[in-house]
N, C-alpha and C positions, 0 to 999 in steps of 0.2 A: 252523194254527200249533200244534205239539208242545207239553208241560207242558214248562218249562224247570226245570232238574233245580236249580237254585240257588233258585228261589223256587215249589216246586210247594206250599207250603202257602197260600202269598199268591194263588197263582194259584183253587186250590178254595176259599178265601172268598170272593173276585171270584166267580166262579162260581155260589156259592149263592146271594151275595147277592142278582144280579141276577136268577138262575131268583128269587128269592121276592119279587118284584115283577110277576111274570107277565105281563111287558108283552109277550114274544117268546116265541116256543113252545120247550121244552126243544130239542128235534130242530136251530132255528137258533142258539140259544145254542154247541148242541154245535157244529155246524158252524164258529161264528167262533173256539172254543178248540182248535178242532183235534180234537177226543177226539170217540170213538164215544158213543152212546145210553147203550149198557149202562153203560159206566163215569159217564156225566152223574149217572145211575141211582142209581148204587151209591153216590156224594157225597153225593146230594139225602136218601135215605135215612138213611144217618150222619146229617147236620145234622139231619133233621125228630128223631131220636133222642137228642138232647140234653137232658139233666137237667134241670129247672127249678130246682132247687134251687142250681145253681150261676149264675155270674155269666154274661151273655149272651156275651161274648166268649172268655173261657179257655172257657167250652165246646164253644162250634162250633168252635175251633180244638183244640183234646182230639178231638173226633169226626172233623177232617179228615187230621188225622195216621197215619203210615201206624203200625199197629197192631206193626208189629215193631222200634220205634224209639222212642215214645214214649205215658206212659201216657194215660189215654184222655182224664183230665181232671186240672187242677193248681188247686183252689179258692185261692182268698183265704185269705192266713191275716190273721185279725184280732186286731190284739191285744186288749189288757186296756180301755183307756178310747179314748173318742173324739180325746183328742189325739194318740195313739200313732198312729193310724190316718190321721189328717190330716197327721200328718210323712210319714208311709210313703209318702202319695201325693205329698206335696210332693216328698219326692225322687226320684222317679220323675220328674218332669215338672217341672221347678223352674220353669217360666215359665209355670204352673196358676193362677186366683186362686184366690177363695171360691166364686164361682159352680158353677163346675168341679169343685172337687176335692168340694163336696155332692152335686151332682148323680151322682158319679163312685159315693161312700159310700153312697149309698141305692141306685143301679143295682145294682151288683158286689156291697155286702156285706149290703144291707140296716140299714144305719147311719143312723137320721135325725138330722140335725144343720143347723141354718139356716147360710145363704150369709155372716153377719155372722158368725156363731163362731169360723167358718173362718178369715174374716177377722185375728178378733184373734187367734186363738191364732199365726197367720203373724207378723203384729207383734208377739208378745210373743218370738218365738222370734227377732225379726230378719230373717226373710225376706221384710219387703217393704220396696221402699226410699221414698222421698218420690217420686223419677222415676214409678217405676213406679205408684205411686197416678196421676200427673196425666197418663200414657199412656192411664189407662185406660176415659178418657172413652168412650162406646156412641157409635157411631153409625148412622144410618139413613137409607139408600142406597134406590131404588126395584128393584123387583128381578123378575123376567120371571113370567110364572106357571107354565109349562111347563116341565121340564127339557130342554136338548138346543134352546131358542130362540137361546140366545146362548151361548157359549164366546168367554169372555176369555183370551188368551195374550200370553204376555212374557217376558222374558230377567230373572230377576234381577239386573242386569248379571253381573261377573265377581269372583272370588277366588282368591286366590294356595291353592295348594295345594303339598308340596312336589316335585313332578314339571312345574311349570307354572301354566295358571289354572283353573279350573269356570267355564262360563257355565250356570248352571241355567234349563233353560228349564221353564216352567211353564204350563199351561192348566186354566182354570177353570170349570166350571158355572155359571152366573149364577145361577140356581133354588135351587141345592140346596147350593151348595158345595162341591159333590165335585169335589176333587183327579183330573182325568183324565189329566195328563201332567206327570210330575216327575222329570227326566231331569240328570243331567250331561254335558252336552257336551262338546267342545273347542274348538269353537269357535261363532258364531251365523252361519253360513254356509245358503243354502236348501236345501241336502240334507239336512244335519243335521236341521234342522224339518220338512222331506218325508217323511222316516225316522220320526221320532217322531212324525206325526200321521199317518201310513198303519199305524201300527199301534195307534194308539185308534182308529184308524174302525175297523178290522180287528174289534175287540172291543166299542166303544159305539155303531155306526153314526155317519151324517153327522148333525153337528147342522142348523139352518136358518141360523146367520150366526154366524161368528168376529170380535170384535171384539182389532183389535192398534193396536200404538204406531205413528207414522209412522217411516220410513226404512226401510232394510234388515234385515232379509231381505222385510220386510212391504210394502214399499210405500208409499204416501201417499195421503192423502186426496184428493188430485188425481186427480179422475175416471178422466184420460187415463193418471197414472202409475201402469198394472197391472205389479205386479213378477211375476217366472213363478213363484214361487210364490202370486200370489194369482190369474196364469190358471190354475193346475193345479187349485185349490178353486171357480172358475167352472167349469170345466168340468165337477166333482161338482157341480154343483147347489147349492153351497155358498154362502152370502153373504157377504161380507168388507166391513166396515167398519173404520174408522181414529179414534181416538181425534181431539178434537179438541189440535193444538198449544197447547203446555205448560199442556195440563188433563189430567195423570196420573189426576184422580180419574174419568175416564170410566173407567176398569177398577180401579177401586178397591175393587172384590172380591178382583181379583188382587194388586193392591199391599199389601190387609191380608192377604192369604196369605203375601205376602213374608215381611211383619214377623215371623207367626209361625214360618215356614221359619226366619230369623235366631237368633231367640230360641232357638228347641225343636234347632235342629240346628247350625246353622252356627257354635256357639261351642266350634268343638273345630278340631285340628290334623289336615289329611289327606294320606293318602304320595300317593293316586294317582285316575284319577278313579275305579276302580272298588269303594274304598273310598267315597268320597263317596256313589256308586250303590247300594249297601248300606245306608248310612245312610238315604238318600233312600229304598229303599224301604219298609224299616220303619217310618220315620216316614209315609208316606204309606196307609200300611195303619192305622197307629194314627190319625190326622187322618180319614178316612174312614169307618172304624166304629165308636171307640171312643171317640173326643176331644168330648164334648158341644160342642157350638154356639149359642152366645149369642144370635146373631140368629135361631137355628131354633128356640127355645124349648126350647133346652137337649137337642135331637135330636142326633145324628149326622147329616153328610151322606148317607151312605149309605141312610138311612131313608126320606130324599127321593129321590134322585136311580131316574132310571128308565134302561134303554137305548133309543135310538134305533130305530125301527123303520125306518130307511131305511137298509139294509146299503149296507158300499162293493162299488161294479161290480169283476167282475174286470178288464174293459177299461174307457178310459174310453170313454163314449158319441161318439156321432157328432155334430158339428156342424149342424143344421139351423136353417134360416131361412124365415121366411113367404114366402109368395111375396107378389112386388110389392118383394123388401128388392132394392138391388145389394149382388152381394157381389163381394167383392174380396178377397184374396190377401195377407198383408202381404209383404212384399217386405225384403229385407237394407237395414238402416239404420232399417227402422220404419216405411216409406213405404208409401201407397196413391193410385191414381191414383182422380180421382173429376172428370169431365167437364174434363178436361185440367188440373185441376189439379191437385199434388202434395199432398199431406195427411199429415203426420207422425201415426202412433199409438203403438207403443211397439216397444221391439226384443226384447220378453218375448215377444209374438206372430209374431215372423217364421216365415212361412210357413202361420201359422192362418188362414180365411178370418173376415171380418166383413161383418159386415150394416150398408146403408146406408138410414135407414130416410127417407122423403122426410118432411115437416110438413105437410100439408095448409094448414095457416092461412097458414103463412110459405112462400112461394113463394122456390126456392131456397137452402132451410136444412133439413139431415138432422139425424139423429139416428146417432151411431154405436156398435155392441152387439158385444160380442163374446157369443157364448150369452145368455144373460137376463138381462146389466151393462151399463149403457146408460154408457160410456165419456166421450162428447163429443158438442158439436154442432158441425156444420158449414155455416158460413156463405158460402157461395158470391157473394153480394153485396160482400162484401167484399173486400181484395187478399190474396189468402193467398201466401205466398212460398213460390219451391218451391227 
C-alpha cells in the first residue's frame, strides 16, 4: 500500500512509531506500508535525530516533514505564568481536564504544575461546568494483558452531516487503547467494515478475537448465527465474539472512545463525509500519540500498543478438517444433509464446507465447526425438521 499523498505525515509517525517498538523486523513493517528498506531507513533516522530539547511530539513530526515544505521543528511557545499556559492548552482541547492538560505542561513545556491547579484556575475562568465535574467519575474496567488479544469494534451509531448521515465506525485495542480504525462511512453495510478492517490488518496484523455489538453487520451471539463477515474473520484465524445483549459495557473501552470522539470532534458542522474523514484523522493521530491516558497512567496509547506479529494471508487459507470430521457442503438456503436429515446452518456459508465432529460420550450427537468455531450441536435423537 503506496504513502497516500493526503496523509503522508500521519502515515511516517505510524511508521516510526511502530518500527520503535521492535516487535516486527523494519524489512516487514516496510513491506505492509508499501515503501522500500531505503526509504523505512531514511524516516527511522530523521526520527532517531530529534532534539530533546523540544516537545516529543512537534519534534518527530518537524523531523518527518518533507524538508522543502516545512521547518524542521515548531517548539512551544510558552508564555509568561502558568495560567497563560493552561488556557492555551484549554483551548486547544476544550474537553482536556486537570489531569491532562499537567501531564500535557510538563511533557511538551517542561512546566510543573499539580492536576488540582489546573483544576481551579479552569473554574475560576469558567470552563468547567457542574455536568462535566459529575461525568468525570474514573472508571475501572478489566483489561487483556497483551496487545492485539481483543479488538473492540462498533458503529457510533450515525449523524446528520450536510450531504447526508456519518456512521463512524470505530475499533479498539483492549490493552493499550489505541485507536486502530476511525473511519466515516456511509453507511454500516459488511463491505464497508471488510474494507476498513482489511486494511488495519494490512498495517497492524490479525489480532486473536474481535469483540462486536449483536446484529448486523456482526452477527449474534448465537453460535449458529455466523454473519459473512464474521466467516471471512474465521477463516483468518480470527475469533469473533459478541457482546452480551443490552450489556453495552462489554466494549466499554470502545463506548468511552465514543464519548470522547463526541466531546473532542463531533461538536462542529460537516459538508461531506470526506471532511468528517479529516477531522477524524487528525484527531486520531492526536488521541494516539499525544492525548495522555487516564487509565494508562497518564501514557499515550501509542506507548503501549505493539503490532501484531501475525501478518494478513494474501489468499485466504484453505479449509481443512481432522480426519474422522464428515464434511459436508452448505448447500443454497443454509442446508446440510447429515444422515438423512436436513440441518439448517447459515446462508453466510453457502457453498463453504463444514466439519461434523461425532461426541464420543453422546451417541448420536455432533458437534458442528466451520474452520476452528465450533457453530452448533447436532442432536440426531431428536426430531429435527427438515
Amino acid at each position: 500500500m503506496p504513502w497516500k499523498d493526503q496523509t503522508v505525515l500521519d502515515q511516517r509517525l505510524e511508521f516510526v512509531t511502530l518500527a520503535a517498538t521492535a516487535e516486527l523486523p523494519v524489512s516487514e513493517l516496510c513491506r505492509r506500508f508499501g515503501i522500500s528498506r531505503n526509504t523505512g531507513y531514511k524516516w527511522l533516522a530523521r526520527a532517531a535525530a530529534a532534539p530533546p530539547e523540544a516537545g516529543p511530539a512537534q519534534a518527530l513530526a518537524g523531523r518527518l516533514c518533507d524538508r522543502s515544505r516545512r521547518p524542521l521543528h515548531s517548539p512551544w511557545q510558552t508564555g509568561p505564568a502558568l495560567e497563560t499556559a493552561v488556557l492555551e492548552v484549554r483551548r486547544a482541547h476544550p474537553a482536556w481536564g486537570g489531569r491532562k492538560i499537567a501531564h500535557v505542561l510538563a511533557r511538551d513545556r517542561a512546566l510543573q504544575i499539580a492536576p488540582s491547579t489546573v483544576t481551579h484556575v479552569l473554574h475560576r475562568h469558567g470552563l468547567i461546568s457542574t455536568a462535566a465535574s459529575a461525568a468525570a467519575t474514573p472508571w475501572h474496567r478489566f483489561e487483556h494483558e497483551q496487545p492485539n488479544s481483543l479488538w473492540q469494534m462498533d458503529f457510533k451509531g450515525h449523524f446528520a452531516i450536510d450531504s447526508g448521515r456519518c456512521h463512524a465506525l470505530t475499533v479498539l485495542d483492549d490493552h493499550s487503547r489505541f485507536n486502530i480504525v476511525l473511519a466515516a462511512c456511509a453507511n454500516e453495510q459488511r463491505s464497508s467494515v471488510q474494507h476498513c478492517l482489511h486494511e488495519a490488518f494490512t498495517i497492524y496484523g490479525l489480532p486473536t478475537r474481535i469483540n462486536t455489538d449483536n446484529g448486523a453487520p456482526w452477527g449474534s451471539g448465537c453460535r449458529s448465527e455466523l454473519s459473512a463477515l464474521g466467516a471471512w474473520l474465521v477463516r483468518l484465524g480470527v475469533g469473533l465474539s459478541h457482546s452480551t445483549p443490552a450489556h453495552p459495557q462489554t466494549n466499554g473501552k470502545d463506548e468511552r472512545f465514543h464519548r470522547s470522539l463526541k466531546a473532542e470532534v463531533l461538536q462542529q458542522r460537516f459538508a461531506d463525509l470526506p471532511q468528517v474523514q479529516r477531522a477524524f484523522d487528525w484527531w486520531r493521530a492526536l488521541y494516539n500519540r499525544e492525548r495522555p491516558h487516564q487509565s494508562l497512567a497518564m501514557a499515550t496509547p501509542a506507548q503501549r500498543y505493539r503490532p501484531s506479529p501475525r501478518p494478513l494471508p494474501s489468499v485466504l487459507p484453505d479449509i481443512e478438517y481432522a480426519t474422522g470430521d464428515l464434511v459436508r457442503k452448505v448447500q443454497q438456503g443454509g442446508w446440510i444433509s447429515l444422515r438423512g436429515h436436513n440441518v439448517r446452518v447459515s446462508t453466510a456459508l453457502i457453498g463453504q464446507p463444514v466439519a461434523l465432529r461425532p461426541r464420543h460420550d453422546l451417541d448420536g450427537v455432533y458437534e458442528l465447526f466451520f474452520c476452528h468455531r465450533k457453530l452448533d450441536e447436532i442432536d440426531l435423537r431428536q426430531s429435527i425438521k427438515s
